[in-house]
N, C-alpha and C positions, 0 to 999 in steps of 0.2 A: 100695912103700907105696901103699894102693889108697886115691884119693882122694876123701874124701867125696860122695856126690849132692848137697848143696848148692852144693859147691863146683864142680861140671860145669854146674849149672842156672846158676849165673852168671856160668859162661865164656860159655855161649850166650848170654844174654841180652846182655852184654856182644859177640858177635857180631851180633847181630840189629839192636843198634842203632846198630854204627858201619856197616851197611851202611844202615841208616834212612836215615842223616845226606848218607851217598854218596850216596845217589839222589836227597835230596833238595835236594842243589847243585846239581845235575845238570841239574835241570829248574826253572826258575823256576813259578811258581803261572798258570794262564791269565788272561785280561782275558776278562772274561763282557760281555755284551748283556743290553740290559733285559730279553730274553725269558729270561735265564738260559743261553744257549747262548757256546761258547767264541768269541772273537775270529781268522778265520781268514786269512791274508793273500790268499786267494783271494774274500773276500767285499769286500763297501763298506758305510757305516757314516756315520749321521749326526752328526758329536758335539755333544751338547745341553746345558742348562747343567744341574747336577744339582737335584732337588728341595730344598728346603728343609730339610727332615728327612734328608738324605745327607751334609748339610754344604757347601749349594752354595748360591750365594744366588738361584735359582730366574727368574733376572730376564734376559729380552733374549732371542732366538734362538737358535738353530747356528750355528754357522760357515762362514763363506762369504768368498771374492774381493771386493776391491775394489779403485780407482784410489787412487791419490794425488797428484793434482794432474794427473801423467800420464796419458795412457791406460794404457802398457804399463809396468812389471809389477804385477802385481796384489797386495795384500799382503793377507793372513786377517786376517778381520774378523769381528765378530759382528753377526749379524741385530739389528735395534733392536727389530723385530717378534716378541716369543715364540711366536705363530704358525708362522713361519716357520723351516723346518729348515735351506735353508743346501743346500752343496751335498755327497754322500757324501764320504771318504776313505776312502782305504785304508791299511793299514799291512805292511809289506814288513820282514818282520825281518831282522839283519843280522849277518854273522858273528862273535860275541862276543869279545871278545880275553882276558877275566876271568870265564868261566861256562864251564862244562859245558856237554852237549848234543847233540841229532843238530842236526848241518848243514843234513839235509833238512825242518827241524819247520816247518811251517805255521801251528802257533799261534801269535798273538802272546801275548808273556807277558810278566808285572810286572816292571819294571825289568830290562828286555831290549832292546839298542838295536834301532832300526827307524828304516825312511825311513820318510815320510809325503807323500802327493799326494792331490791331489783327483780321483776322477772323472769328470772334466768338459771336456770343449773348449772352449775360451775363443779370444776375436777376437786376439788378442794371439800365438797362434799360437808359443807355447811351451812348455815343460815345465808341469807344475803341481804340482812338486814341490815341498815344505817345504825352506826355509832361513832362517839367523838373517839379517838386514841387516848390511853391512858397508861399509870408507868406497866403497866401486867402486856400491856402488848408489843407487836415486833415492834423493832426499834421503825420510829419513822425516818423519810427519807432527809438527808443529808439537805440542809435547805439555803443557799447563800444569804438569803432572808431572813435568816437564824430561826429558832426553836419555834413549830405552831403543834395545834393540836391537830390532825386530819381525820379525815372522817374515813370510817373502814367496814369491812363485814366479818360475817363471822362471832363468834360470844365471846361477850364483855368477861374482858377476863382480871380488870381490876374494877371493881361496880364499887361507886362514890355510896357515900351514905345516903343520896336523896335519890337514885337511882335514876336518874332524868338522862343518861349518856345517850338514850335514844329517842328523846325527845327533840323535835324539831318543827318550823313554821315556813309558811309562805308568807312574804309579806308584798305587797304592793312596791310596786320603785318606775318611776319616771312612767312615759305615755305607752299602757301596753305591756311593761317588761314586769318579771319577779323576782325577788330576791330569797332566798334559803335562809333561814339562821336557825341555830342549834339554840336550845333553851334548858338547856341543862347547868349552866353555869352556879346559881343562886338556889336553885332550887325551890324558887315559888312558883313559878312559872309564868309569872309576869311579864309582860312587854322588858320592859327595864334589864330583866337578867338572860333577853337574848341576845347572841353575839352575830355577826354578818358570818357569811360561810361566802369567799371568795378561793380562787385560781391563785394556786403559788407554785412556783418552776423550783424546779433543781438545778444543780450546776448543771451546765453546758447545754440548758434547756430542753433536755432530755423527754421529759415529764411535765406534766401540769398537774397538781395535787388538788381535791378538795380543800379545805381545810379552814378554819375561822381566819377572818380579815382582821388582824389586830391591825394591821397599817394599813394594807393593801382597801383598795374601792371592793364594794361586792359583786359577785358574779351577777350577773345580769341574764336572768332567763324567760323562755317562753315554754310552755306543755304542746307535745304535738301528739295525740292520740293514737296509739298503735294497737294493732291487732294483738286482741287479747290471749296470753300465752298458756298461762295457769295463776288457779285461784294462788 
């Protein structure tokens, strides 16, 4: 029995799109730069807070190192100065346990884990990698907000059993803007078990902390490409 042309035209198509769908698990969507160019783990990058019109509330600097109360270790923090950019990062993707993918991709891409460090040599004379605070570290800052985690540099000095403290995502938020979140919580590394990484003040607004959004909205950011410092 010879079977209709309609009915061949919708196998294929039927074809066409469960390979659509394959490829596009496959490869999560890039994190673009204000110039409109991809995010590459071989570049550095300043992250700003997003414009107004992104859905970002436009206010305070980049991101950048500071003290808390100690010298050493330094915890991300936002510039108070909107002037001021703060210091590059980089972002370093990491082997996906729940995505598709080459191994060897250099783009960072949306809701894709990755490390994150700063650019930058610091007196302090340690890593300046991204991690969440934990009880092995300095005490964090005094917060009117009460108790967050914040994210800091330097080695993890009380490491969880899933070891994810430096795990963290870009994700998508509003027209244009990005949002941070740490995905260490759960430990599968699922959407689900990341938490928002928003700006929280200390008393007398001294400070603006990294630090996970249990209450607060997320920070709202944009990448702006800097000149590359060191690998």
């Amino acid at each position: 029995m010879n079977i209709p042309r309609a009915a061949h035209l919708l196998v294929l198509l039927s074809v066409l799109a469960a390979i659509s769908l394959s490829c596009g698990a496959a490869a999560a969507l890039p994190v673009y730069d204000t110039d409109g160019h991809e995010l590459s783990a071989d570049g550095d990058y300043y992250v700003l807070p997003a414009p107004r019109g992104s859905g970002g509330g436009g206010g305070g600097g980049g991101l950048t190192m500071a003290p808390n109360g100690l010298r050493c270790p330094l915890f991300v923090a936002q510039e108070t100065d909107p002037l001021r950019e703060g210091f590059p990062v980089r972002f370093t993707p990491l082997p996906q346990q729940d995505q598709g993918g080459n191994a060897n991709d250099r783009t960072v891409r949306v809701n894709s884990d990755v490390g994150v460090h700063f650019a930058a040599v610091t007196t302090c004379v340690q890593t300046t990698e991204w991690h969440v605070s934990g009880d092995g570290d300095a005490p964090a800052p005094l917060l009117s907000s009460g108790r967050r985690r914040l994210v800091l540099t330097g080695p993890v000095r009380s490491p969880s059993p899933n070891g994810r403290e430096k795990v963290f995502r870009v994700e998508e938020h509003g027209r244009g803007g990005y949002k941070l979140a740490w995905c260490g919580a759960a430990g599968s590394g699922s959407t689900s078990s990341c938490q928002d990484l928003g700006v929280v003040r200390d008393d007398g607004d001294r400070r603006a902390w990294l630090g996970t959004a249990e209450t607060d909205r997320a920070h709202v950011v944009v990448f702006e490409k800097a000149a590359t410092v060191h690998a």
